[in-house]
C-alpha positions as CSV (number, residue, x, y, z in Angstrom):
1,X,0.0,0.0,0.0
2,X,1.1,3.4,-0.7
3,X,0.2,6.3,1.1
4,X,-0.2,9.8,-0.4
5,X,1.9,13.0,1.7
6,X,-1.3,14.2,3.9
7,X,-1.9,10.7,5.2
8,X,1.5,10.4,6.1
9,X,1.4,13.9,8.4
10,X,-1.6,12.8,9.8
11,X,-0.6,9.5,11.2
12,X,2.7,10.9,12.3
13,X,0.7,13.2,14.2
14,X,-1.7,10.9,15.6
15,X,1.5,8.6,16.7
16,X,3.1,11.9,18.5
17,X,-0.6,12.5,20.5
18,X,-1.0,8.8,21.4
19,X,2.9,8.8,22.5
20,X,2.0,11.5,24.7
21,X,-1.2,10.5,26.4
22,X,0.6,7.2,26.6
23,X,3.4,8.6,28.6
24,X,0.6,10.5,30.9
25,X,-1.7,7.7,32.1
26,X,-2.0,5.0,29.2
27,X,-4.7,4.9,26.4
28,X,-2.6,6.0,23.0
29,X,-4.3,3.1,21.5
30,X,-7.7,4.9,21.4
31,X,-6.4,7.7,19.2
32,X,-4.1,6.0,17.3
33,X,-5.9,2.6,16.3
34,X,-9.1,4.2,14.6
35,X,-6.7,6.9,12.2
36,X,-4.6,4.1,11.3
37,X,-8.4,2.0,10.5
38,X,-9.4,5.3,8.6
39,X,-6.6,7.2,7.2
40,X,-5.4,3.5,5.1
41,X,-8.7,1.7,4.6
42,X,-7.5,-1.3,2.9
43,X,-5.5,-2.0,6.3
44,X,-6.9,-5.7,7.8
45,X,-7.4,-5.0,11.7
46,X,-4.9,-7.1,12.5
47,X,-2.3,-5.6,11.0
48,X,-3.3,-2.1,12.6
49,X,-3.3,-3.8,15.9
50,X,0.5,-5.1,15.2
51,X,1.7,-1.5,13.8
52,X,0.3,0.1,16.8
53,X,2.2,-2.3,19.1
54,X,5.3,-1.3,17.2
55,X,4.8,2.1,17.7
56,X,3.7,1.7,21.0
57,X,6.5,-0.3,22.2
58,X,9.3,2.7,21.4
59,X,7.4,5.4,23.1
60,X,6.5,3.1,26.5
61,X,10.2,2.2,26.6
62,X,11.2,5.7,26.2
63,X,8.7,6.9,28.7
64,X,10.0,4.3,31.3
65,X,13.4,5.1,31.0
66,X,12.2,8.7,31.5
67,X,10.5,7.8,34.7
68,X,13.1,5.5,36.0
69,X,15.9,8.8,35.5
70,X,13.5,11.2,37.4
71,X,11.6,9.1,40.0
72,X,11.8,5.4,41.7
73,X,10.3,3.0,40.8
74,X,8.8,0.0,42.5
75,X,10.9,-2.5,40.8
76,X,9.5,-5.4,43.1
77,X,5.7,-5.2,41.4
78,X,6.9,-3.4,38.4
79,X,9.8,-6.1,37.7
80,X,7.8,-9.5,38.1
81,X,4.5,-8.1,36.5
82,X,6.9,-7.0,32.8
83,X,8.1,-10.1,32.8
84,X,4.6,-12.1,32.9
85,X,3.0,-9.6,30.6
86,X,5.6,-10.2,27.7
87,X,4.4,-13.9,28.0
88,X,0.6,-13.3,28.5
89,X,-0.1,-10.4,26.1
90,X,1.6,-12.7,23.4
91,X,-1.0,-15.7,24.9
92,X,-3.8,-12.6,24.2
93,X,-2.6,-11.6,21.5
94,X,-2.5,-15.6,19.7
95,X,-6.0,-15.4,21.0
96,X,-7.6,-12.3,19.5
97,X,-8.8,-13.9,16.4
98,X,-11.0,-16.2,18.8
99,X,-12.9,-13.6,20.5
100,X,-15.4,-11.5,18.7
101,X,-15.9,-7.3,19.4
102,X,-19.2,-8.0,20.8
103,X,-18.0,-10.0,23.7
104,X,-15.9,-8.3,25.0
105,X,-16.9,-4.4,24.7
106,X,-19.6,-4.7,27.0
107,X,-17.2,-6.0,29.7
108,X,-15.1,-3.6,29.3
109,X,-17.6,-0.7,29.5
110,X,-18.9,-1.7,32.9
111,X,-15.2,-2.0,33.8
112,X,-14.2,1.5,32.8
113,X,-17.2,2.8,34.5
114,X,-16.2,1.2,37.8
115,X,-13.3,2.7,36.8
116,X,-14.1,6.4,36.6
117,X,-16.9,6.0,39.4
118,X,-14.0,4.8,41.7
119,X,-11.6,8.1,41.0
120,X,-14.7,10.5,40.9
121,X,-16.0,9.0,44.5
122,X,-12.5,8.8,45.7
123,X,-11.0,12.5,45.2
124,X,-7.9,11.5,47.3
125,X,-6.8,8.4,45.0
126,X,-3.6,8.7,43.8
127,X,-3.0,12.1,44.9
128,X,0.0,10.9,47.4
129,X,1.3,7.6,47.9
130,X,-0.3,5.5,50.9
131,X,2.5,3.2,51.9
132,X,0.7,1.3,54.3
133,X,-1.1,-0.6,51.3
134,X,1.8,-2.2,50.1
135,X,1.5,-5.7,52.0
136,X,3.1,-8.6,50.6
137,X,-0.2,-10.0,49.8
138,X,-0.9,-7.1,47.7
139,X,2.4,-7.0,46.0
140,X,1.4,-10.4,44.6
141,X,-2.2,-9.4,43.7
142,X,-0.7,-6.2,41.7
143,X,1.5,-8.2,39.7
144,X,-0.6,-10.7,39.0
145,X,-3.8,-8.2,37.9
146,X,-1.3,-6.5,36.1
147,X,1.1,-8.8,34.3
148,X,-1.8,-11.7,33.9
149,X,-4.9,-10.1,33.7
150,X,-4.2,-6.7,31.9
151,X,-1.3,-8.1,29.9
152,X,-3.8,-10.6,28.2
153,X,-6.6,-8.4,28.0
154,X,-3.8,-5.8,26.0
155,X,-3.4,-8.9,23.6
156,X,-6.6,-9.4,23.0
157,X,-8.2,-6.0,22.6
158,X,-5.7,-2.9,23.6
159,X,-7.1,-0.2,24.0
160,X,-6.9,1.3,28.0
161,X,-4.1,-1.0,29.0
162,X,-2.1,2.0,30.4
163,X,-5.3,3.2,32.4
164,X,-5.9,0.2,33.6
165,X,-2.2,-0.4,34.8
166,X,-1.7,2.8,36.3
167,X,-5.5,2.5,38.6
168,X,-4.3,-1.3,39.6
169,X,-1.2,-0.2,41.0
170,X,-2.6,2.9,42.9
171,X,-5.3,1.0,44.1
172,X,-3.6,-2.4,44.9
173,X,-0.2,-0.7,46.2
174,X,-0.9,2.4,47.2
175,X,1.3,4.6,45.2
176,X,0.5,7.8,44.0
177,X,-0.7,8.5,40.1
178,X,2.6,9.7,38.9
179,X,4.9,6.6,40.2
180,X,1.8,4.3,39.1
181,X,2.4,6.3,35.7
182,X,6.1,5.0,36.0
183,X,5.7,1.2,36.7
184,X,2.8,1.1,34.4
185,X,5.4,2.2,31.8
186,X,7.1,-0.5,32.4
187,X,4.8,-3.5,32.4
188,X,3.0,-1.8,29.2
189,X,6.8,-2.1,27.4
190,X,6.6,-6.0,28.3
191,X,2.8,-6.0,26.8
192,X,3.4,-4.4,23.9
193,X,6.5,-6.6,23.4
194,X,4.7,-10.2,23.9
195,X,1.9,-9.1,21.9
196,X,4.1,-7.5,18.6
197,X,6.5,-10.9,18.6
198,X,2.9,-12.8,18.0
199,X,2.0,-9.7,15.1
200,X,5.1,-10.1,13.5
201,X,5.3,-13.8,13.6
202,X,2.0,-14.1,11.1
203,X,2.9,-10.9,9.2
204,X,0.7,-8.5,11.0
205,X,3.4,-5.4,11.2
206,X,3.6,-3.0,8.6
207,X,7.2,-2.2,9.3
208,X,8.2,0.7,7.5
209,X,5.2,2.5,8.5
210,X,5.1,1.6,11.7
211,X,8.9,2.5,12.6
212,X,8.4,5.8,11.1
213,X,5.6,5.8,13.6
214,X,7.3,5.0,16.7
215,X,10.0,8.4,16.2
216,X,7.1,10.9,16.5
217,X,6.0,8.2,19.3
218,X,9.1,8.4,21.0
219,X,8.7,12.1,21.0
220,X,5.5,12.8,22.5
221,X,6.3,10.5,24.7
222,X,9.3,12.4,26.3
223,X,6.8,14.9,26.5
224,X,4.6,13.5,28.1
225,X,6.5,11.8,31.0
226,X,8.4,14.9,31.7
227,X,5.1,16.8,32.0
228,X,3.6,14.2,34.4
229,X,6.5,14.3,36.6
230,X,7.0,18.2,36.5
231,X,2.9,18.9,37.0
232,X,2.7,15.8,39.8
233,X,-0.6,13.8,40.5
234,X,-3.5,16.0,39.9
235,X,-2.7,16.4,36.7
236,X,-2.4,13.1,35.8
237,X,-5.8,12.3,37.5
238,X,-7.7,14.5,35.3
239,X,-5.9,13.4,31.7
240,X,-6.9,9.6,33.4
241,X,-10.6,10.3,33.8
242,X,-10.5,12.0,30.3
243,X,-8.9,9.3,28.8
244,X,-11.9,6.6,30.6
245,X,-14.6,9.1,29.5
246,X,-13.0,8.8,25.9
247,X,-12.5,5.3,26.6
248,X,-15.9,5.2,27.1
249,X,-17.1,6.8,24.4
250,X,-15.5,5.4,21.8
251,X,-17.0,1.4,22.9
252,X,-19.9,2.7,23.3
253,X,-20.0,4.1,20.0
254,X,-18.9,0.8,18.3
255,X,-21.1,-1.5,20.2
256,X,-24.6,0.3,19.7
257,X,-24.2,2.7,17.4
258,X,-21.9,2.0,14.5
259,X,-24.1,-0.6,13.0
């Protein structure tokens, strides 16, 4: 497929955005995914979902090495919880062709819901870490939500991951949005990683594309992280219930109305 100049500019710029709201609180996938479905029609879904995990993949590993240079991060949950999501986002990703839009979307809309209800009704979530959550018991819980349950759900559908992530560890362990932000960075690198090895192994990554792609990525999300970190939790709590709302939105829209 060729593409002419405007498309080009377009999806470069779409890759910068989603690199950037990445970086913030997860989510790029909901910009980036539907222009790459538009802007090339003749594009199977599949292969969109593998050029967006190549993209994705260089802007979540810049942003965590961004994070990890300005802030600590919780390398005990963050460490354990990469390492299984490389393995099950590849098992999701193997899987995706199984599991129809329609069973899933409605799952997922109660789930963001819960989501955005549970920051709304909780105004002091994330604001500043609570280290009393961070049991052992917990620990074990986080990484296995994160590196199990959200690493196979990033296989098989994608979009949210980085939400998702960053409320499980604030939740689970108690850290504030911004170091959430961080390991979430880091076990979204292993997701996207496990889940492009299964693209590229049945010739679902357009390559060229896709690597011009991941340079604007990369960009937006330096951006990105470095604004997190300089403007601290609140603002990352208000780009995270944007991105659900979006989130939102958008499944609504393609389960009852784009018939």
């Amino acid at each position: 497929m060729e593409l002419d100049p405007s498309t080009v500019v377009l999806l470069l710029t779409a890759a910068a955005l989603a690199g950037w709201v990445d970086a913030v609180v997860g989510g790029g996938g909901l910009l980036l995914l539907p222009v790459l479905l538009v802007a090339v029609p003749g594009m199977p879904p599949a292969t969109a979902l593998g050029t967006n995990k190549l993209t994705a993949i260089a802007g979540t590993s810049v942003a965590a090495v961004t994070y990890a240079r300005r802030t600590r991060i919780d390398w005990a949950v963050a460490g354990p919880a990469g390492a299984l999501a490389v393995v099950f986002a590849g098992l999701g990703a193997a899987l995706a062709g199984a599991v129809p839009p329609s069973a899933y979307r409605p799952v997922v809309l109660v789930v963001l819901l819960s989501v955005a209800l549970f920051v709304v009704l909780r105004p002091r979530l994330g604001v500043s870490a609570v280290p009393r959550r961070r049991t052992r018991v917990r620990v074990v819980v986080a990484v296995l939500v994160a590196g199990v349950g959200v690493a196979l759900y990033d296989g098989l559908i994608g979009p949210g991951t980085g939400t998702f992530l960053v409320v499980a560890f604030t939740a689970l362990v108690g850290a504030d949005f911004v170091h959430g932000s961080a390991m979430a960075k880091v076990v979204n690198a292993g997701t996207n990683a496990g889940a492009l090895v299964v693209f590229a192994v049945f010739g679902h990554v357009w390559w060229v594309l896709g690597a011009a792609m991941a340079v604007c990525n990369i960009v937006g999300a330096m951006v990105g992280a470095r604004m997190a970190l300089r403007r601290g939790a609140g603002f990352v709590r208000v780009v995270l219930l944007v991105v659900v709302l979006a989130l939102v939105a958008r499944l609504g829209y393609d389960q009852w109305l784009a018939r």
